[in-house]
C-alpha positions as CSV (number, residue, x, y, z in Angstrom):
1,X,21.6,1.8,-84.9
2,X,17.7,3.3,-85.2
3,X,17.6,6.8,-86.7
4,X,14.4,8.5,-87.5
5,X,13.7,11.1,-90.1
6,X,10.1,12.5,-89.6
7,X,8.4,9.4,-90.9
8,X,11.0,7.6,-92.1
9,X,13.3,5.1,-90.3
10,X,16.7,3.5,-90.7
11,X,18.0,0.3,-88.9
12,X,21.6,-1.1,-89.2
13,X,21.2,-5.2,-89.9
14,X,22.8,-8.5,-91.2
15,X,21.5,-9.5,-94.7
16,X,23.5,-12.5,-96.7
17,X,26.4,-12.1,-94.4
18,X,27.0,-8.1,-94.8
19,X,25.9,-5.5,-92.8
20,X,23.2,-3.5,-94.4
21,X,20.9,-0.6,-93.8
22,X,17.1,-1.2,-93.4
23,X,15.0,1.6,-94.7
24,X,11.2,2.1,-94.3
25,X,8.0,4.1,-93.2
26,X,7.5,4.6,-89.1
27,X,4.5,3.9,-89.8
28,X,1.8,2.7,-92.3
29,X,0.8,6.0,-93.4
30,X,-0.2,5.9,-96.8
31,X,1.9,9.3,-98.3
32,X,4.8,7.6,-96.4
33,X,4.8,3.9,-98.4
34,X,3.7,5.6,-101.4
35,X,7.1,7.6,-101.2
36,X,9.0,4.6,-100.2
37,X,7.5,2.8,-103.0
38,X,8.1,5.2,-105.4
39,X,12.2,5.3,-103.8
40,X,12.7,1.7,-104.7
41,X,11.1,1.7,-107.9
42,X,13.3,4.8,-108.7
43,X,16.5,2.5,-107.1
44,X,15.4,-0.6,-109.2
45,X,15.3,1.4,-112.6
46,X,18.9,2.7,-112.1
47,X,22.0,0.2,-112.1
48,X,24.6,3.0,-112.1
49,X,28.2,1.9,-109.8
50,X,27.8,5.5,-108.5
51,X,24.2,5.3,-107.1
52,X,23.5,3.6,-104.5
53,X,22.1,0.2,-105.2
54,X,18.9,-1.5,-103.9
55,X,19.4,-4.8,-102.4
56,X,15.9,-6.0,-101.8
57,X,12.8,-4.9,-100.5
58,X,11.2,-6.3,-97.8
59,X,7.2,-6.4,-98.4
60,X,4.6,-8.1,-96.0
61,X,2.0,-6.7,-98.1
62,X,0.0,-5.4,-95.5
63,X,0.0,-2.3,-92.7
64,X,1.3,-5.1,-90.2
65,X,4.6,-4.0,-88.7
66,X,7.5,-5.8,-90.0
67,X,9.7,-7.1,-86.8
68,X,13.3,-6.4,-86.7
69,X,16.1,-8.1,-85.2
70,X,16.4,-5.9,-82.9
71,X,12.9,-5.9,-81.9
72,X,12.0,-2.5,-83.7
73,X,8.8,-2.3,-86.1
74,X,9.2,-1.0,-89.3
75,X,6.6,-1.5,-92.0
76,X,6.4,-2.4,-95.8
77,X,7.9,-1.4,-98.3
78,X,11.1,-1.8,-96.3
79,X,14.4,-1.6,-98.0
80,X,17.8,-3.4,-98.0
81,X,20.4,-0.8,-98.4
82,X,24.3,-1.2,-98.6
83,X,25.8,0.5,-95.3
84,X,27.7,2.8,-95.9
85,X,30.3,3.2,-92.9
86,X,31.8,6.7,-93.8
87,X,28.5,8.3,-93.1
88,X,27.5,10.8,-95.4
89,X,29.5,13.8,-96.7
90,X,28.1,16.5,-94.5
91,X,29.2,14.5,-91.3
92,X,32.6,14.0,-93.1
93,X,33.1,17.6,-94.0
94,X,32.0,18.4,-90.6
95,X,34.5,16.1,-88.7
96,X,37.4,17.3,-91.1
97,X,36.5,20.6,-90.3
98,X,36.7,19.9,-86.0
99,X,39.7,17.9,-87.0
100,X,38.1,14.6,-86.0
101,X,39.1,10.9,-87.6
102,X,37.1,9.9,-90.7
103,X,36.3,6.8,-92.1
104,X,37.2,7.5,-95.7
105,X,39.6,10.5,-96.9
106,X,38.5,12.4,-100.2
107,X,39.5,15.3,-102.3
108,X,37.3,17.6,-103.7
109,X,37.7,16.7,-107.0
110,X,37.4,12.7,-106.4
111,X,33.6,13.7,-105.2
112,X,32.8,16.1,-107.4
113,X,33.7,13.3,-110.2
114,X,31.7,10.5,-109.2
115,X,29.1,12.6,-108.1
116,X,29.2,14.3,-112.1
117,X,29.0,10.3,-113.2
118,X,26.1,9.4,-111.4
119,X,24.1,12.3,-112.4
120,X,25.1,11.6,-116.3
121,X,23.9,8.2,-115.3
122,X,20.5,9.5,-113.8
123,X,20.1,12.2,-116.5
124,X,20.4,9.6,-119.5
125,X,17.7,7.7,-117.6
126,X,15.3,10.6,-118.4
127,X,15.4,10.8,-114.6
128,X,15.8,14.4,-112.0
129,X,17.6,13.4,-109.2
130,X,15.4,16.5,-107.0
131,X,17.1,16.5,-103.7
132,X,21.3,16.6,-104.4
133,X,22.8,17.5,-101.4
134,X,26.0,16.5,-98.9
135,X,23.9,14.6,-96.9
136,X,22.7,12.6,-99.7
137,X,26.0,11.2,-101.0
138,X,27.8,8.5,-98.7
139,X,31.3,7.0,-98.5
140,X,32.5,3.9,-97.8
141,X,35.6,1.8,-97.1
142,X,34.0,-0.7,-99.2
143,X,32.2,1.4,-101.9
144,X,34.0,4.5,-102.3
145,X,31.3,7.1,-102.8
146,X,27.9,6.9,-104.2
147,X,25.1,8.7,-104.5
148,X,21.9,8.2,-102.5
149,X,18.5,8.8,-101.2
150,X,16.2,8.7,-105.0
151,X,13.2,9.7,-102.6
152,X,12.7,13.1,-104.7
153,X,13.8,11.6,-107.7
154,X,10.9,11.8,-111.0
155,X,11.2,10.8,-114.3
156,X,10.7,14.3,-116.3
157,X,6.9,15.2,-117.3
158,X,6.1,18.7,-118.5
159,X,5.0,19.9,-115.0
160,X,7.5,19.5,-112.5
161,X,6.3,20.0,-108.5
162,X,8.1,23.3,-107.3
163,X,10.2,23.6,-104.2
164,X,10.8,19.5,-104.4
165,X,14.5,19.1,-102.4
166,X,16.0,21.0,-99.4
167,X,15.7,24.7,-99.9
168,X,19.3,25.5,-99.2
169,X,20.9,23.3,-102.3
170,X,17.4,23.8,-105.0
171,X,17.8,26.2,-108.0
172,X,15.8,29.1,-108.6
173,X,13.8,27.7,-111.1
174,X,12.7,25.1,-108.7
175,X,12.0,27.2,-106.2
176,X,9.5,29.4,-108.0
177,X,6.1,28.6,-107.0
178,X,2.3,29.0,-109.1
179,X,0.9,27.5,-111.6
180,X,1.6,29.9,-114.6
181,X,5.3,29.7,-113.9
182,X,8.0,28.3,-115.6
183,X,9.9,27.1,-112.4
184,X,7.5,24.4,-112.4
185,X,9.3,23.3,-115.6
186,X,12.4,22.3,-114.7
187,X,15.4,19.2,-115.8
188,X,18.4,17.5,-115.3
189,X,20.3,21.8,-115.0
190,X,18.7,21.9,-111.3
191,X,20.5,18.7,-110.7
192,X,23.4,20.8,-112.1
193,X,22.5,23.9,-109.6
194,X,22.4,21.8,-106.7
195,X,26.3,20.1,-107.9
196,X,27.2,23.5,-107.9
197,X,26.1,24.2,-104.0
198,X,27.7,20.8,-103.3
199,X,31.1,22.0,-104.3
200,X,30.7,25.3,-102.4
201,X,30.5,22.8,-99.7
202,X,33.3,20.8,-100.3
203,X,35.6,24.0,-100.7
204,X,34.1,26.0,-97.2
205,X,33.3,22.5,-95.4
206,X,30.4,24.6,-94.2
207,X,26.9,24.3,-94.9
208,X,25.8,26.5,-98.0
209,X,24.9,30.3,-96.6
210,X,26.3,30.0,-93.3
211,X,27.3,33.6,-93.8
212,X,23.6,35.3,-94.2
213,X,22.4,36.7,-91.1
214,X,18.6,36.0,-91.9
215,X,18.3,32.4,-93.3
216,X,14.3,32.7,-93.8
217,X,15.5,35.4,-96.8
218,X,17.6,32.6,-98.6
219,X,14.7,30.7,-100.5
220,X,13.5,34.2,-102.2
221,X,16.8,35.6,-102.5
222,X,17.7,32.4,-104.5
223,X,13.9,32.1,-106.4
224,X,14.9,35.4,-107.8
225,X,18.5,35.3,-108.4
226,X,19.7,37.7,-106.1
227,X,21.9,35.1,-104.2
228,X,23.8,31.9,-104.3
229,X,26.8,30.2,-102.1
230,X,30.1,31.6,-101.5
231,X,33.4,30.0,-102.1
232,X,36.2,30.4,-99.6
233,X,39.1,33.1,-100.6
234,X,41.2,29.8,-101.0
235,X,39.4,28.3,-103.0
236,X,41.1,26.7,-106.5
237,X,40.6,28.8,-109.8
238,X,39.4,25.5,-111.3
239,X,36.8,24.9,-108.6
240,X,35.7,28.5,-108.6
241,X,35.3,28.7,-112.1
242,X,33.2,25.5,-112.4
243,X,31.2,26.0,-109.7
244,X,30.3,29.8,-111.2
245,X,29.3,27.8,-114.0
246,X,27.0,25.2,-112.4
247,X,25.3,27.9,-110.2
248,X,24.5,30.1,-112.9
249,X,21.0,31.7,-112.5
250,X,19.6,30.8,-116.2
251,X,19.5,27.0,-116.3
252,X,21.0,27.2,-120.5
253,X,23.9,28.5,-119.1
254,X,24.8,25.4,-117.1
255,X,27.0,22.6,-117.8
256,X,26.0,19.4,-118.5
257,X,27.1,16.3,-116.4
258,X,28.9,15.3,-119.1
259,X,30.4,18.7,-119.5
260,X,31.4,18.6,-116.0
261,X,33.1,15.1,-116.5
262,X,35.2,16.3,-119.3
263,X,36.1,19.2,-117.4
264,X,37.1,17.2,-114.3
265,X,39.3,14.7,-116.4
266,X,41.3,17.3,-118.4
267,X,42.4,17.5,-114.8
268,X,43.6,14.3,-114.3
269,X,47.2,15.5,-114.3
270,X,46.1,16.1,-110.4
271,X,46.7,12.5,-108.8
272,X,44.3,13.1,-106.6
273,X,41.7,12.9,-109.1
274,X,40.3,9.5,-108.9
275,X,37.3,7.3,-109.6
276,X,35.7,4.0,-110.3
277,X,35.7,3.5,-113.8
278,X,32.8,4.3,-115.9
């Protein structure tokens, strides 16, 4: 396995006896290890179950290409990564969707649980996740779910780089660009935002907007509150009602992670509602 992601690429290997994912720059350009770098410092300074874990990093310490077993080059920082062998939660939302075999069946509510964890366990950190999306949370048969990729992830300062994260899943106050605005002061409550377009994602099992006609509209629309995802017609009063909350426009009005997690367990009549413990 070799998938790249612009600059980035990711190799399936053997470390200590377990298969693992490999995780660095394509090639020594310097923006690219200073991201990386600043990944697995954000990975080491976060020991939450629900995020995804950092197993070591491989460092030559120069621009020389690190060899792989597989004869690939990647270079330093490289990182050891658990494999996760359910993919991530857009593929499996996808598949469910087409019907197809998954690795790992979930419920709505068991993701949108440990997903609510590991941003309580981010957000007590002092950390901003940036960048929460489906494709950045993984399943396993062996870890359950966790959350992943702390590329965008920043400790909070008082100014805050705008339009950090995928533009379909960011808040509006993140996506408000200039230098005298206030999006470019923004917290954990985008984190929030971005839960909320998660669980619009695990009611339609579509990506977020797939009903506007003209996608180049949705970043403005969103900037300036004039649009967020849609639920399905099915979808449960509970999930409706806290996914309202999360996506609400002014970032006071949103829960908490905590909120959330006391919301979610008042529902733990529902078997189905599981997770790791705290």
């Amino acid at each position: 396995m070799a998938r790249q992601r612009n600059d980035v690429v990711v190799h399936k290997a053997t470390y200590a006896g377990k298969t693992v994912v490999l995780k660095g720059p394509r090639f020594p350009i310097k923006r690219v290890v200073d991201a990386m770098r600043n990944e697995a410092q954000e990975m080491q300074g976060c020991t939450s179950p629900y995020v995804q874990p950092l197993i070591g990093i491989l460092d030559n310490g120069s621009s020389a290409p690190l060899v792989t077993p597989s004869g690939d080059a990647l270079y330093s920082p490289t990182m050891i990564i658990e494999y996760m062998d359910g993919g991530d939660l857009h593929e499996t939302l996808e598949k469910t969707r087409l019907g197809l075999d998954v690795v790992l069946h979930v419920s709505i509510s068991e993701v949108a649980l440990v997903l609510a964890y590991a941003l309580r366990d981010l957000h007590a950190l002092g950390k901003v996740h940036r960048d929460v999306k489906s494709h950045n949370i993984f399943l396993s048969s062996t870890y359950y779910i966790r959350l992943g990729d702390l590329g965008s992830a920043r400790t909070l300062d008082g100014c805050m780089t705008s339009n950090v994260g995928t533009s379909l899943w960011i808040a509006p106050e993140v996506a408000r660009a200039g230098a005298g605005d206030t999006g470019r002061s923004y917290g954990p409550p985008a984190d929030i935002y971005s839960f909320g377009v998660v669980l619009t994602e695990l009611d339609t099992r579509e990506t977020p907007y797939a009903d506007v006609q003209d996608q180049s509209l949705i970043p403005a629309q969103v900037r300036d509150g004039k649009l967020r995802p849609k639920m399905s017609a099915t979808c449960a009063p509970w999930l409706q009602a806290l996914a309202d909350q999360c996506l609400a426009t002014n970032p006071a009005d949103r829960p908490t992670a905590v909120d959330i997690i006391a919301t979610l367990l008042a529902l733990r009549h529902d078997d189905t509602l599981t997770a790791p413990p705290p």
